[in-house]
C-alpha positions as CSV (number, residue, x, y, z in Angstrom):
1,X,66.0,132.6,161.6
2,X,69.1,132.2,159.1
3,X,67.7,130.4,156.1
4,X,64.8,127.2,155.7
5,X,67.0,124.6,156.8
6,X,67.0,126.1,160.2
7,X,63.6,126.7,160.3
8,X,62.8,123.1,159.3
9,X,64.7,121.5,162.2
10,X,62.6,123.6,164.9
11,X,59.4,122.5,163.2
12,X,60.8,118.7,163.5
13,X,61.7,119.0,166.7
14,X,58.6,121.3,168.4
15,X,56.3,119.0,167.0
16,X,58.2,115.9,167.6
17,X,58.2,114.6,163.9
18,X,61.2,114.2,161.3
19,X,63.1,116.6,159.9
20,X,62.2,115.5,156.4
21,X,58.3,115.8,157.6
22,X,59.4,119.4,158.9
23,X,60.7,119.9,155.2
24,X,57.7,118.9,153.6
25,X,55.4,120.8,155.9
26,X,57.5,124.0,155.5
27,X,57.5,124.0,151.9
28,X,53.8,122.9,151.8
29,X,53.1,126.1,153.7
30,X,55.5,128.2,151.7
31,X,54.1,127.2,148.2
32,X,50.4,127.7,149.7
33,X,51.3,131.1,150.9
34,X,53.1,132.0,147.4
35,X,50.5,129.9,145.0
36,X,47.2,131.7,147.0
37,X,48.7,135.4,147.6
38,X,48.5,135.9,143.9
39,X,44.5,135.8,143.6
40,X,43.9,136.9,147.4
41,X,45.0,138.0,150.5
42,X,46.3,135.3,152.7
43,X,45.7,136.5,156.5
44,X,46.9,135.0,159.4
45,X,45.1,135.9,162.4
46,X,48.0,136.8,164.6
47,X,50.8,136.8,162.7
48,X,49.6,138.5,159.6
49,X,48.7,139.2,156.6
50,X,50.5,138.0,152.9
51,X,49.4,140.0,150.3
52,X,50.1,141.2,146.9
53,X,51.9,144.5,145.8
54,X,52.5,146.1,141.6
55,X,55.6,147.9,141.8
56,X,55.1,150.5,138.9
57,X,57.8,150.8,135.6
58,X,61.0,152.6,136.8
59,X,64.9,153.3,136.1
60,X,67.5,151.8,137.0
61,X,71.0,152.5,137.5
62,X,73.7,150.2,136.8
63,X,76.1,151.1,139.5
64,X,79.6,150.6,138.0
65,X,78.2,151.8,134.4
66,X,76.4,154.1,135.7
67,X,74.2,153.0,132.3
68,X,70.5,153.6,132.9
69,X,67.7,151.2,132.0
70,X,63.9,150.8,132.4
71,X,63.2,148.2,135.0
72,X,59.4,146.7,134.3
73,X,56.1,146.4,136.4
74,X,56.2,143.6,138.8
75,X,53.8,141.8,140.9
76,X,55.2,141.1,144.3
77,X,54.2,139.4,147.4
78,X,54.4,141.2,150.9
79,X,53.9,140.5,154.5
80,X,52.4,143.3,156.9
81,X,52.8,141.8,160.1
82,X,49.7,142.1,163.0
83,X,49.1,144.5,165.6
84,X,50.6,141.4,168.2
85,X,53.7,140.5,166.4
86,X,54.8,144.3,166.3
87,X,54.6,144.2,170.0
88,X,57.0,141.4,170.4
89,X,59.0,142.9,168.3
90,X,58.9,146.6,169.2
Protein backbone atom coordinates (compact mmCIF):
# COMPACT_ATOMS: atom_id res chain seq x y z
CA UNK A 1 0.00 0.00 0.00
CA UNK A 2 1.33 3.60 -1.10
CA UNK A 3 -0.50 6.09 1.07
CA UNK A 4 -4.51 6.24 2.65
CA UNK A 5 -5.95 7.23 -0.52
CA UNK A 6 -5.18 3.90 -1.90
CA UNK A 7 -6.11 2.14 0.85
CA UNK A 8 -9.56 3.83 0.91
CA UNK A 9 -10.52 2.83 -2.62
CA UNK A 10 -10.00 -1.05 -1.82
CA UNK A 11 -12.06 -0.72 1.32
CA UNK A 12 -14.90 0.96 -1.15
CA UNK A 13 -14.61 -1.34 -3.54
CA UNK A 14 -14.16 -4.90 -1.34
CA UNK A 15 -17.07 -3.99 0.55
CA UNK A 16 -19.06 -2.52 -2.18
CA UNK A 17 -19.74 0.98 -0.59
CA UNK A 18 -18.41 4.57 -1.63
CA UNK A 19 -15.27 5.73 -1.59
CA UNK A 20 -16.15 8.67 0.70
CA UNK A 21 -17.75 5.73 3.21
CA UNK A 22 -14.28 3.92 2.74
CA UNK A 23 -12.65 7.40 3.87
CA UNK A 24 -14.70 7.73 6.75
CA UNK A 25 -14.35 4.15 7.85
CA UNK A 26 -10.53 4.31 7.46
CA UNK A 27 -10.06 7.24 9.42
CA UNK A 28 -12.58 6.02 12.03
CA UNK A 29 -10.35 3.03 12.49
CA UNK A 30 -7.12 5.03 12.33
CA UNK A 31 -8.15 7.67 15.06
CA UNK A 32 -9.60 4.54 17.26
CA UNK A 33 -6.26 2.83 16.91
CA UNK A 34 -4.27 6.21 17.74
CA UNK A 35 -6.92 7.75 20.45
CA UNK A 36 -7.07 3.98 22.50
CA UNK A 37 -3.21 2.91 22.05
CA UNK A 38 -2.33 5.69 24.36
CA UNK A 39 -4.08 4.13 27.64
CA UNK A 40 -3.93 0.33 26.41
CA UNK A 41 -2.89 -2.10 24.12
CA UNK A 42 -4.98 -2.41 21.06
CA UNK A 43 -4.74 -6.27 19.84
CA UNK A 44 -5.99 -7.55 16.84
CA UNK A 45 -6.34 -11.15 16.85
CA UNK A 46 -4.61 -11.96 13.60
CA UNK A 47 -3.11 -9.15 12.47
CA UNK A 48 -1.69 -7.71 15.67
CA UNK A 49 -1.04 -5.88 18.20
CA UNK A 50 -0.82 -1.62 18.45
CA UNK A 51 0.82 -0.62 21.42
CA UNK A 52 2.66 2.09 23.08
CA UNK A 53 6.57 2.60 23.31
CA UNK A 54 8.78 5.74 25.59
CA UNK A 55 11.74 6.34 23.66
CA UNK A 56 14.23 7.63 26.37
CA UNK A 57 16.08 11.42 26.22
CA UNK A 58 19.02 11.23 23.56
CA UNK A 59 21.44 13.33 21.18
CA UNK A 60 21.09 14.26 18.11
CA UNK A 61 23.15 15.19 15.41
CA UNK A 62 22.42 17.74 12.93
CA UNK A 63 23.92 16.23 9.87
CA UNK A 64 25.20 19.28 7.82
CA UNK A 65 26.15 21.15 11.23
CA UNK A 66 27.29 18.50 12.61
CA UNK A 67 25.78 20.66 15.86
CA UNK A 68 24.61 18.32 18.58
CA UNK A 69 21.30 18.70 20.58
CA UNK A 70 19.27 16.79 23.16
CA UNK A 71 16.34 15.27 21.53
CA UNK A 72 13.38 14.66 24.49
CA UNK A 73 11.35 11.55 25.70
CA UNK A 74 8.55 10.57 23.53
CA UNK A 75 5.67 8.44 23.72
CA UNK A 76 5.19 6.46 20.54
CA UNK A 77 2.85 4.09 19.08
CA UNK A 78 4.04 0.67 17.52
CA UNK A 79 2.67 -2.25 15.71
CA UNK A 80 4.11 -5.94 16.43
CA UNK A 81 2.59 -7.87 13.87
CA UNK A 82 1.08 -11.76 14.85
CA UNK A 83 2.58 -14.98 14.59
CA UNK A 84 0.11 -15.34 11.07
CA UNK A 85 0.97 -12.15 9.37
CA UNK A 86 4.79 -12.90 9.71
CA UNK A 87 4.15 -16.05 7.80
CA UNK A 88 2.61 -14.29 4.88
CA UNK A 89 5.15 -12.17 4.87
CA UNK A 90 8.31 -14.32 5.53
Amino acid sequence: MKNKKLIEKLISKELDITIGSGKDFTNTFISIIKENSFSKNIKLSGFGTFYRHKTPKRIGRNPKTKESYIIQPRIKINFKPSKKIKEVLN
